[in-house]
N, C-alpha and C positions, 0 to 999 in steps of 0.2 A: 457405421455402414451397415445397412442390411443386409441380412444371409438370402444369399439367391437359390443359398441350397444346389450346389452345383452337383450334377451327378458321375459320384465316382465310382465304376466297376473295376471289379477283379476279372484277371487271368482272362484278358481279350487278347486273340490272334491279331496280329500286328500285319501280317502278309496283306490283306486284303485294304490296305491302309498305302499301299506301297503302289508303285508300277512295276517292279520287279516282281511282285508275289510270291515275297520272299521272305521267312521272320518266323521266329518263336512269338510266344508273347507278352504281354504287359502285365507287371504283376499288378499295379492300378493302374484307369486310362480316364479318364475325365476331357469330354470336349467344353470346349467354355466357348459359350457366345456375348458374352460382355469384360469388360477391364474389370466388372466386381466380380464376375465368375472367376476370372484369371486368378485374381486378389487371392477370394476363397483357396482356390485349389493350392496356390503356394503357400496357405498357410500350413494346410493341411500335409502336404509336402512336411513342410519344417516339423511339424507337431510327432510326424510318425520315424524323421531322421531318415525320407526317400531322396534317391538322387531324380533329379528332373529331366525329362528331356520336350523340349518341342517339338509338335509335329505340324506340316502343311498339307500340301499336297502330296507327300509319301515320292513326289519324284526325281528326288536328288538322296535316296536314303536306299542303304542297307543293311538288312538287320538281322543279327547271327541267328543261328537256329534256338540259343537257350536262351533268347527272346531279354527282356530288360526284366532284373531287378528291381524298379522303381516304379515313379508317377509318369507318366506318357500324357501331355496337355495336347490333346488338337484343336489346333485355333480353327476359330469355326466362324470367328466374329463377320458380320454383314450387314455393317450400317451401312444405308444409301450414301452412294460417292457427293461428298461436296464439291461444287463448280463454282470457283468465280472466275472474272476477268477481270484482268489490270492494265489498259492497254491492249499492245496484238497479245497478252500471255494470257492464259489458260492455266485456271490452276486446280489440281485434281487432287482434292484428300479421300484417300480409296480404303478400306478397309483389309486388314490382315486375310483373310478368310477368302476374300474375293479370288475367282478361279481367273487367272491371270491371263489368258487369252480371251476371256468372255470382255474384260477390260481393255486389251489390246484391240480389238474387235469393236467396240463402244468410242474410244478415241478416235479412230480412222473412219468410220461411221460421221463421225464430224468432221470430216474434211483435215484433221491435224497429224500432221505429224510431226516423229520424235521416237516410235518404239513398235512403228507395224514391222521391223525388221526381226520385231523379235514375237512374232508370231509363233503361234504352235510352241511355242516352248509351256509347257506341261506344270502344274503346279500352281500357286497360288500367289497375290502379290507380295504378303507378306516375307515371303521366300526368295525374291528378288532381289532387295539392298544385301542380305548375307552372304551370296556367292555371286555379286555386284554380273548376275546373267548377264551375257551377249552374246553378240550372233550378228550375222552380215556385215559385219560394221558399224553397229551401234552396239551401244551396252545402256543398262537402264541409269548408269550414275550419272550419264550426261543431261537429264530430267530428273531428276528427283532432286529435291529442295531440302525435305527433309524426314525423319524415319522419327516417327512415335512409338516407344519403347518400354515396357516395364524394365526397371534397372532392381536387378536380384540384388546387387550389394547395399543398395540404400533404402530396398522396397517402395518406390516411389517412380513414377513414371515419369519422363526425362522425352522432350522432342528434342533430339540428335539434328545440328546441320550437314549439307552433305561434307564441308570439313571434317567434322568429328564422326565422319563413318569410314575415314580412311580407306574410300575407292582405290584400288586399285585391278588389276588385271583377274578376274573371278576372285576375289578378296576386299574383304572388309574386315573391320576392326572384330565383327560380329563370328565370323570364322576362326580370326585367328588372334590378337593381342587382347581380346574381351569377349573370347570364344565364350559362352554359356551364362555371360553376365545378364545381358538384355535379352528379353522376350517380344519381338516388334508386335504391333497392334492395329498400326493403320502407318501408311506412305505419304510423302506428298508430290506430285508431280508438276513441273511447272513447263508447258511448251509452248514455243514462240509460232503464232501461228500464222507468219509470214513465210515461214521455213516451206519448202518444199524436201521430198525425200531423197536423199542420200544414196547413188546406186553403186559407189565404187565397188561391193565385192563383186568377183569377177563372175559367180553363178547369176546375178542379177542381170550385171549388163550384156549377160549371153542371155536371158530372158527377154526382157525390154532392148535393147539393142542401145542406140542413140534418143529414143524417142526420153520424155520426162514423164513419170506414172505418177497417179494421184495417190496415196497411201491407204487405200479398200483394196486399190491393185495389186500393190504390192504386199498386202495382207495376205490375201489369197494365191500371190505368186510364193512365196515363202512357203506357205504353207501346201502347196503342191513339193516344193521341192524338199521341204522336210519329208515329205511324204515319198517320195520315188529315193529317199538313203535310207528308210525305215527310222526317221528319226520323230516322227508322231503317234501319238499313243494312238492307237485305230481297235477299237475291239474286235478281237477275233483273229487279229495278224501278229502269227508265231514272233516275228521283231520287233514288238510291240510291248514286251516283256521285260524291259530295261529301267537300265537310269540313262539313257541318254550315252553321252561320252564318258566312258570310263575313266580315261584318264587325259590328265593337262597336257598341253603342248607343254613341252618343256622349253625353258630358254636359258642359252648355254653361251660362254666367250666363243670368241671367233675362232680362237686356237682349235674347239672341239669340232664347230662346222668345217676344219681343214682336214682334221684328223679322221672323221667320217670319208669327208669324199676322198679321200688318201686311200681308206680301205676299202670302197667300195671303185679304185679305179674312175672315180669319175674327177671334173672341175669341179671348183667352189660353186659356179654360177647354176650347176645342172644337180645341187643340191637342193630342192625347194624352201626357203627360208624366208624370215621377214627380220624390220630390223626391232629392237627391242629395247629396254632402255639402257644406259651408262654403256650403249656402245654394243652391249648384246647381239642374239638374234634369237629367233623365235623357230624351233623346228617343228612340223608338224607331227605330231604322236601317231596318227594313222600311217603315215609312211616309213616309219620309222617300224611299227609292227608290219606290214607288209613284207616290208626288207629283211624283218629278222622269222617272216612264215608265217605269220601269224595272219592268215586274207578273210577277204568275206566268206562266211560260209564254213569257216573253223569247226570244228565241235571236239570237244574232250567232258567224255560225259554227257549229264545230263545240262550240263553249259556249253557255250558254243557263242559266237562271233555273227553278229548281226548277217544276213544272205546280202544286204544295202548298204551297211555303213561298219568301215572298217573300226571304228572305235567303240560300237556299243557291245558290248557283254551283255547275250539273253539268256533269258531261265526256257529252256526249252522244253518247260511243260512240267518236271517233277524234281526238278534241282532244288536243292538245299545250299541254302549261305557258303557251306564247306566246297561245295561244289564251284562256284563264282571266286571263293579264293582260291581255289587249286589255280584254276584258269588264272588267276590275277598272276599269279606268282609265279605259273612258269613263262609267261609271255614278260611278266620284270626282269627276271631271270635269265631269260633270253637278251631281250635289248642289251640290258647293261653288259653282255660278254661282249657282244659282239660292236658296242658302240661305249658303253661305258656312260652308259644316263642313264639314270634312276627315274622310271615314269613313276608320276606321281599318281595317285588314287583320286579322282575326282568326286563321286558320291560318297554323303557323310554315313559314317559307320556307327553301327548302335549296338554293342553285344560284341561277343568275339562268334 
């Protein structure tokens, strides 16, 4: 193989990599725009005994203030998306690199859908299959065919089907049973393009009402409504400054959704909940901080609580990582006294 001569720097800020802008930084960072750059840099990795980390779009990440230890790869790759057709299906091999709403954008553009539900979500596509995103009522595992992957244990690149990426509820094998093995490189999408769009969340069909939107509509409908919770990166808007949702809905036995409305005086029914699997349910995280004080418009510190959207944790301007965990931890803190669930952390952590 030929050296591509991939370039690696010292001691780069990491913040400005981020949407939270937030981060010490990298003691190496190397962006690679090919699988041979990739190649290079992890050997180089190996040769100096650094630990690796991936990076995408920086907006599902945050990163401590004494920044990483190691090699920092930002996928950068952007070969033109391959298109064929099989039939009514549509099949889309997209590159790592690719800024995921510019794609999502490019799909509904053609008349298909399968994923304008998940507009405006921020980041890149590569970053997609690993915290298997959704939103409205799609999530992207129900398209995707399959994930092209450098595999660090065998150093050899492996196309993953969506079996073996173990979709699940914001989880894949890639998060959590084979967290830091594979480095994705390119996706592949497959949509049926008889399909029309999907409006069951209930913000939609309060948008659209009864009528049926073509999916450019509901592109730009989504993406309004990300936009009126402060959940679109918009430059210049103080709530803008995020990872998005801090933290997961949690899902809990029924016994805990009784035990809740027990303490709060209310019914089961006037709980808000969904159902979840093996009999579960699903409680909302946002209201679940509301109820324990925690509302729009928060602040402790130079952190504080999106003015839009009850789940996003922003940097309001000169916050530090330590600053984002105070906040994390006393709003965990809170819940579980008062409720007894442990919210989970939703954006990946890089540093302490």
């Amino acid at each position: 193989m030929p050296h591509s001569q991939v370039d690696i720097r010292q001691n780069v800020p990491l913040a400005p990599y981020t949407t939270f802008g937030i981060g010490g930084a990298a003691r190496y960072f190397a962006e690679v725009h090919t699988e041979e750059e990739l190649l290079e840099a992890v050997d180089f990795a190996r040769e100096q005994e650094l630990a690796l980390f991936t990076l995408g779009g920086g907006s599902n990440l945050l990163v401590g203030d004494a920044g990483f230890d190691g090699l920092v790869l930002h996928i950068a790759i952007h070969d033109p998306t391959k298109i064929t057709i099989d039939g009514d299906f549509a099949i889309h091999t997209v590159a790592a690199g690719v800024v995921w709403n510019d794609f999502v954008l490019s799909v509904c553009e053609e008349e298909i859908s399968g994923i304008e539900c998940l507009a405006g979500i921020p980041g890149s596509v590569g970053g997609t299959p690993v915290q298997n995103v959704g939103a409205y009522g799609q999530e992207v595992a129900e398209t995707i065919v399959s994930v092209r992957a450098l595999d660090l244990k065998r150093k050899a690149f492996a196309d993953l089907s969506r079996e073996d990426c173990g979709f699940a509820y914001r989880r894949s094998i890639f998060n959590s049973t084979e967290r830091g093995r594979y480095i994705v490189t390119a996706v592949t999408f497959r949509f049926d393009m008889t399909m029309k769009p999907r409006l069951t969340y209930a913000d939609l069909t309060k948008y659209f009402g009864d009528r049926q939107a073509a999916p450019l509509e509901v592109y730009h409908a989504v993406r309004a409504i990300r936009h009126g919770k402060g959940m679109l990166i918009v430059e210049g808007e103080a709530d803008s400054r995020s990872a998005g949702s801090f933290f997961k809905n949690p899902v809990v036995e029924q016994e805990v959704l009784k035990r809740i409305a027990s303490a709060l005086k209310m019914d089961v029914d006037s709980v808000p909940h969904w159902p979840a699997d093996a009999g579960r349910v699903k409680l909302p995280a946002a209201w679940l901080l509301e109820k324990a004080g925690f509302v729009k418009g928060f602040t402790m510190g130079h952190a504080g609580i999106s003015s839009r959207h009850t789940l996003a944790l922003i940097n309001r301007g000169d916050a530090k990582a330590a600053d984002i965990f105070a906040l994390r931890d006393t709003i965990q803190a809170q819940v579980k006294a008062e409720f007894g669930i442990v919210l989970e952390q939703e954006p990946v952590q890089l540093g302490i």
